[in-house]
C-alpha atoms as one frame of an Amber mdcrd trajectory, in Angstrom:
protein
   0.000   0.000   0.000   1.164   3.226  -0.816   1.864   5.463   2.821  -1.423
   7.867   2.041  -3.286   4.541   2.146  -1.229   3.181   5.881  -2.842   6.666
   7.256  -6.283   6.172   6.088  -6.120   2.556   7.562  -4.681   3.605  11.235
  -7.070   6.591  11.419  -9.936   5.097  13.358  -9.247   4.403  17.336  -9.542
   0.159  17.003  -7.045   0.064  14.132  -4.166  -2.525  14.510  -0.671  -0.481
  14.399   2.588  -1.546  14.153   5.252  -1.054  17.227   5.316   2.829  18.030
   8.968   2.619  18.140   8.995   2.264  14.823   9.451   5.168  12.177   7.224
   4.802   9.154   7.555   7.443   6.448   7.228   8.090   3.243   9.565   7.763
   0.513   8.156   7.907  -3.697   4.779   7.432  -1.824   5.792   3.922  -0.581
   5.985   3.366   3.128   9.547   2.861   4.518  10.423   1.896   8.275  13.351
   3.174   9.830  14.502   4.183   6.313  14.227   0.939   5.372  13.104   0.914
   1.499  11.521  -2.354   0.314  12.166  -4.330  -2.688  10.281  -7.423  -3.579
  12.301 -10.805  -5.334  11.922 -12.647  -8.091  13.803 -15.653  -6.339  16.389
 -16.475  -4.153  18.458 -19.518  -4.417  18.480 -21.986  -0.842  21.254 -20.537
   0.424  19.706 -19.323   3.208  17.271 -20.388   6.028  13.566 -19.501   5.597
  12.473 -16.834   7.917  15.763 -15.293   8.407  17.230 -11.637   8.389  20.440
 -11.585   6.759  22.572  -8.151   7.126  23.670  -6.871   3.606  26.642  -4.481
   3.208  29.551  -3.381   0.301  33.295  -4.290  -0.027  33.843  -1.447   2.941
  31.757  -3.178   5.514  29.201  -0.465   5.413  25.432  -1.234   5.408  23.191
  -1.307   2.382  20.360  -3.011   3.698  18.816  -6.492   5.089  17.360  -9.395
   3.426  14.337 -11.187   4.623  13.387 -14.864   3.371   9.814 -14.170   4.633
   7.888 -16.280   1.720   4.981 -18.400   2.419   5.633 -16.872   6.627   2.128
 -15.408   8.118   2.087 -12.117   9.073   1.864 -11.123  12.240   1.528  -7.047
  12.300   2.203  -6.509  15.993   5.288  -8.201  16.379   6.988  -7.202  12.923
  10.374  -5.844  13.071  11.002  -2.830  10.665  12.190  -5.104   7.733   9.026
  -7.471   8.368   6.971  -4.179   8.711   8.435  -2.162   5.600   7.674  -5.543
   3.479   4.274  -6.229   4.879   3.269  -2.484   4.261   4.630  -2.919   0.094
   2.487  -6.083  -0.065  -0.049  -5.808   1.895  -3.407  -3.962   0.478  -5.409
  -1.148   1.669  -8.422  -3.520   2.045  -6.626  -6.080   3.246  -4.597  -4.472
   6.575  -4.597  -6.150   9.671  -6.020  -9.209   7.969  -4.496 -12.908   8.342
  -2.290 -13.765   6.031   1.264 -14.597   4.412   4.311 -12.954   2.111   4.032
 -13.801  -1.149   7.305 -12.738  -1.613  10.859 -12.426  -0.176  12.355  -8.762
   0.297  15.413  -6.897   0.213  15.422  -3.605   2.521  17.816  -1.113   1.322
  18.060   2.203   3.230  17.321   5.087   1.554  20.404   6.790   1.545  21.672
   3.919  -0.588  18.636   3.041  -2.543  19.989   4.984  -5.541  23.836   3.769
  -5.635  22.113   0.202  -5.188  19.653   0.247  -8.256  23.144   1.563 -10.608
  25.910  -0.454  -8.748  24.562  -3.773  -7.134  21.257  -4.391  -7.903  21.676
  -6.331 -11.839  24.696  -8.238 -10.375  22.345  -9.254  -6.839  22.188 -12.978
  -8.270  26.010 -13.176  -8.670  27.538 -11.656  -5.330  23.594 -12.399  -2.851
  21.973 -15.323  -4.917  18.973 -13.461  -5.380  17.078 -11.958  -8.293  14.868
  -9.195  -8.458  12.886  -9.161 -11.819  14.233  -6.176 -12.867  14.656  -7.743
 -16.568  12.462 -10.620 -17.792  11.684 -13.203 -15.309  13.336 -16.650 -15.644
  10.447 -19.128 -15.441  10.568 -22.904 -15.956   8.922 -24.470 -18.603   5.175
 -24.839 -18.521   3.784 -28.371 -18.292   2.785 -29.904 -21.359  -0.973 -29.703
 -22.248  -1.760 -32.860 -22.189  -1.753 -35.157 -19.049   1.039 -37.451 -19.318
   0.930 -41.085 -18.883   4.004 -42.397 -16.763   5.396 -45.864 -17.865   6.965
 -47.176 -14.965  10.385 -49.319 -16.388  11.412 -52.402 -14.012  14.986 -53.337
 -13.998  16.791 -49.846 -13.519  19.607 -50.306 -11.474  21.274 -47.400 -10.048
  24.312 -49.437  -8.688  25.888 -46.624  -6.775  25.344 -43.754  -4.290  26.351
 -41.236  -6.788  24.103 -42.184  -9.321  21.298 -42.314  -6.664  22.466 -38.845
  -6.118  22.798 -37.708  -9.395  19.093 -39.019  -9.603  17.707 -37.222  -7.183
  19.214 -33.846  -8.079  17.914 -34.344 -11.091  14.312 -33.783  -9.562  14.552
 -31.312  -7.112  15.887 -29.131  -9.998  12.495 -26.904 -11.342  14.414 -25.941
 -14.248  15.226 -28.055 -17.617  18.766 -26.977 -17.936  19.886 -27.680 -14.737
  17.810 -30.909 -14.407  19.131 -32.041 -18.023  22.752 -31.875 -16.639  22.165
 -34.004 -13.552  20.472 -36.299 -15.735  23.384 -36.329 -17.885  25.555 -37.130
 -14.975  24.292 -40.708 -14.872  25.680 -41.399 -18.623  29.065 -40.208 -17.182
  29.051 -42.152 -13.631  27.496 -44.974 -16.026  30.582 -45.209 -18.080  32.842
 -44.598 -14.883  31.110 -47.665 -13.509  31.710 -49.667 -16.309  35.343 -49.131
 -15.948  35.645 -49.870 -12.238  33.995 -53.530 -12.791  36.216 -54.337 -16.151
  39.202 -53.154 -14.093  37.963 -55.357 -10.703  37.403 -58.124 -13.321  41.170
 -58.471 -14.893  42.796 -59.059 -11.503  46.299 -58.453 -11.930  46.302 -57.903
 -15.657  48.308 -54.922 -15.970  47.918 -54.848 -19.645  44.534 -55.152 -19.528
  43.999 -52.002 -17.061  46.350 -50.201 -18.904  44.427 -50.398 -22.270  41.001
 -49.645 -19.946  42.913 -46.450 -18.620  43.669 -45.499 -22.352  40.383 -45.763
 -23.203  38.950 -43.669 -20.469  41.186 -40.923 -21.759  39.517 -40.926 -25.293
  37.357 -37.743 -25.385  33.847 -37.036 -24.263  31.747 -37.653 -26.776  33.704
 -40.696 -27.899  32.847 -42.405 -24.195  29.806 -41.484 -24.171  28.635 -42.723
 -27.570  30.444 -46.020 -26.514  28.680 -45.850 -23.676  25.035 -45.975 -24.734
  25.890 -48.248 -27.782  27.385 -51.131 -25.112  24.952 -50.636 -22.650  21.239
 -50.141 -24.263  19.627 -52.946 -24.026  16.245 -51.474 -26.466  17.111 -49.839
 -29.196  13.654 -49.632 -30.882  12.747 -48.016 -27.729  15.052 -45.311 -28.862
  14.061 -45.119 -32.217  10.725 -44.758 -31.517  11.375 -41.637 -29.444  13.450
 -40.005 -31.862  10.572 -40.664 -34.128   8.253 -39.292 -31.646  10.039 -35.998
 -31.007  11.206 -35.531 -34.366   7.392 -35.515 -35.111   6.616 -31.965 -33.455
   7.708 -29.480 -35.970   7.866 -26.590 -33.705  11.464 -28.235 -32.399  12.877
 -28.318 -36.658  14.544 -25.015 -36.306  16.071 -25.125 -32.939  17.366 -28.734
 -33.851  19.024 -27.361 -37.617  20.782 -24.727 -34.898  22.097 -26.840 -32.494
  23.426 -29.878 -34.243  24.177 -28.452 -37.499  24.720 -24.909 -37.709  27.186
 -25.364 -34.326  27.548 -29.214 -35.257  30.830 -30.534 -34.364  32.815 -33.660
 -35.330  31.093 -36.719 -34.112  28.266 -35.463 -36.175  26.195 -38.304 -38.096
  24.707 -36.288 -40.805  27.586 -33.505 -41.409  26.314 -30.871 -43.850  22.954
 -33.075 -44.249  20.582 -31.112 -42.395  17.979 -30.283 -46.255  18.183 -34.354
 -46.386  17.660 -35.238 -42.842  14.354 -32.579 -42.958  13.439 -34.068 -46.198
  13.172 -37.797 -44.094  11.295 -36.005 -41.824   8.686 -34.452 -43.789   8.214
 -37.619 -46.171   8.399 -40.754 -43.909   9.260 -39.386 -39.932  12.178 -40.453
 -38.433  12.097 -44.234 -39.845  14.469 -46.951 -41.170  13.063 -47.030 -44.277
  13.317 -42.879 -44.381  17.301 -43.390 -43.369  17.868 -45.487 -46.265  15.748
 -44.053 -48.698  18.142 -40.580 -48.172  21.373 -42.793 -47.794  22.122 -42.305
 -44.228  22.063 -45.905 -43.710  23.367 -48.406 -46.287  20.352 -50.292 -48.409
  20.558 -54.127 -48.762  19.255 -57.095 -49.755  19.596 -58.448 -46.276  17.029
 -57.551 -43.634  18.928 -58.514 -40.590  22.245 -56.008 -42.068  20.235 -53.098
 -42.369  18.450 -53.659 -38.936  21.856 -53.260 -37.439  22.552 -50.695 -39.272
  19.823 -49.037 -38.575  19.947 -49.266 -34.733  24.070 -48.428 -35.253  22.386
 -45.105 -36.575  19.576 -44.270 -33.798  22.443 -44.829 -30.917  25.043 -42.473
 -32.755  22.703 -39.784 -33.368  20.463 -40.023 -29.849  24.474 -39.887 -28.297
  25.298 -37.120 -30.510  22.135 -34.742 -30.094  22.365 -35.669 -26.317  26.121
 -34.180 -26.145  25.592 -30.981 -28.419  22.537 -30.111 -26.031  24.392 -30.836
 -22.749  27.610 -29.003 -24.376  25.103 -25.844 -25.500  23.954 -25.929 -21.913
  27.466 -26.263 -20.150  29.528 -24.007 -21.982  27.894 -20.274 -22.890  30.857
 -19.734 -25.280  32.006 -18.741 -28.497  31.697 -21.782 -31.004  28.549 -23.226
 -28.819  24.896 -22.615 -29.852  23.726 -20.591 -26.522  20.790 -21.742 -24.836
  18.382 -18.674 -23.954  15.625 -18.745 -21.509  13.073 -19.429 -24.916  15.026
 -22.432 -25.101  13.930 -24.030 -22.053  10.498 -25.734 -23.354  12.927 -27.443
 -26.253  15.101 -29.456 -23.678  12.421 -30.128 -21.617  10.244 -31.539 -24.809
  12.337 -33.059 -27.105  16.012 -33.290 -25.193  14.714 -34.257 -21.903  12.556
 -37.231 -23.217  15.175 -38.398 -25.621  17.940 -38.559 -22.729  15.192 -40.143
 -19.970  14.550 -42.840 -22.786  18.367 -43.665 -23.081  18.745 -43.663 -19.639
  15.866 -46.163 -19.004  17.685 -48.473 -21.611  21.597 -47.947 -20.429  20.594
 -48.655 -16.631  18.396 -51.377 -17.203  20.008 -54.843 -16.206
């Protein structure tokens, strides 16, 4: 409420009011307490406990301000503090004083002698040096939820056959964002191949020749383990397939896909320089076996059996590849990289997401 509004509401004699110690002014018509200026957040990361008052000052010890982690708390007018009271009064309404209720939001308080040299010097950077955002540019919001209702398919015979990857699992849900909860779910491909190597190196004993060829191979790059990776340890390829096919099917992803993996394609690629052929397959047939060798990506034959495995050779390379370029575009905001934006977000949740989930379901299956 602006501060006109505070002294309309405290005017008659049974009116709840704040602690008379307190000094409520105003400042740009909004009410501040002990010079305390409010600022609502967008966010702020779990750094900090909930309910807490956490001091706030520059490089020279001096004070800016306090922050407040008051979300989802009730108020409680009579015993508010004057950060507590300087946020209620910004959220609260002018109908709506004195009523039960809760923050909606969590606050920064900056005094007002600051609030000036805050908004030019500290407050764009807040998410870097406070881990907190303030929605002074556009919001960052996770994806929305598809339209449709989803129907789960629960998958027996995942094994997650170490802490980490139990870990890695569970960070990959807590995350409410697809970028960050792509990467965890990435993580499992990488602990998968780690674990690989542990058991083959536990299974040749003393064979020094043995672990020293395993060791070499571990030091082959990324995208080479993890494509050897998925191809040893998927156990349903047609699964696969048929989610390629699937997600390949929603046009809306064509464009962001031609970006990703072949404007900023790098070696490893399948279909280098092929993107007008690969489209072509996917307007005529979908994303099909008999598409792949109609446009020569896959080698056509006589024999059924040769072009089956050829065919599933083909799936794993490319799900491994697309899987790598997205985790690579997410990982490294760089020159040479296609940079994921915010508008990105519903594209790795839809079509990257799904793909990697399906792989996952088929390399930790035993």
């Amino acid at each position: 409420m602006r501060y006109q509004d505070f002294l309309e509401c405290t005017v008659p004699q049974e009116a709840p009011r704040p602690d008379p110690s307190l000094t409520i002014q105003a400042f740009e018509e909004i009410c501040v307490v002990d010079n305390l200026f409010p600022l609502a957040l967008e966010y702020v990361a779990s750094l900090y406990p909930r309910d807490a008052v956490c001091n706030v000052e520059d490089q020279e010890k001096k004070p800016i301000g306090q922050l407040i982690t008051c979300k989802g708390q009730p108020f409680a007018l009579n015993v508010f503090g004057a950060p507590y009271l300087a946020a209620y009064l910004f959220e609260v309404s002018k109908d709506s004083y004195g009523l039960p209720g809760q923050f909606s939001q969590d606050y920064l308080l900056v005094r007002v002698d600051r609030l000036a040299e805050y908004k030019a010097s500290f407050m764009a950077s807040s998410a870097i040096w406070g881990g907190f955002y303030h929605g002074s540019t556009k919001p960052v919001q996770p994806p929305s939820a598809p339209k449709a209702t989803p129907v789960l398919t629960a998958h027996a015979g995942i094994i997650l056959p170490t802490e980490l990857h139990t870990e890695a699992a569970m960070r990959s849900v807590v995350q409410p964002y697809a970028f960050e909860r792509f990467l965890k779910l990435y993580h499992l491909l990488e602990l998968s191949f780690d674990h690989d190597v542990v058991e083959k190196i536990r299974a040749l004993g003393d064979d020094l020749r043995g672990i020293g060829q395993l060791l070499s191979s571990y030091e082959s790059k990324e995208f080479d383990r993890l494509k050897q990776t998925i191809m040893d340890r998927c156990n349903d390829v047609p699964s696969v397939a048929a989610c390629v096919e699937e997600i390949c099917s929603e046009h809306e992803w064509h464009e962001t896909m031609r970006k990703i993996f072949f404007d900023f394609g790098k070696s490893g690629n399948p279909l280098p320089d092929k993107w007008d052929e690969f489209q072509n397959m996917l307007l005529a047939t979908g994303f099909t076996q008999a598409g792949a060798a109609s446009q020569g990506f896959i080698t056509k034959g006589n024999k059924a059996a040769l072009q089956d495995k050829a065919f599933e050779k083909f799936v794993l390379h490319l799900s491994a590849y697309w899987i790598y370029r997205v985790r690579s575009s997410i990982a490294h905001s760089r020159i040479g990289e296609y940079v994921m934006r915010m508008e990105d977000e519903e594209f790795v949740q839809q079509f990257a997401e799904k793909l990697l989930r399906r792989v996952l379901e088929t390399v930790l299956n035993r």
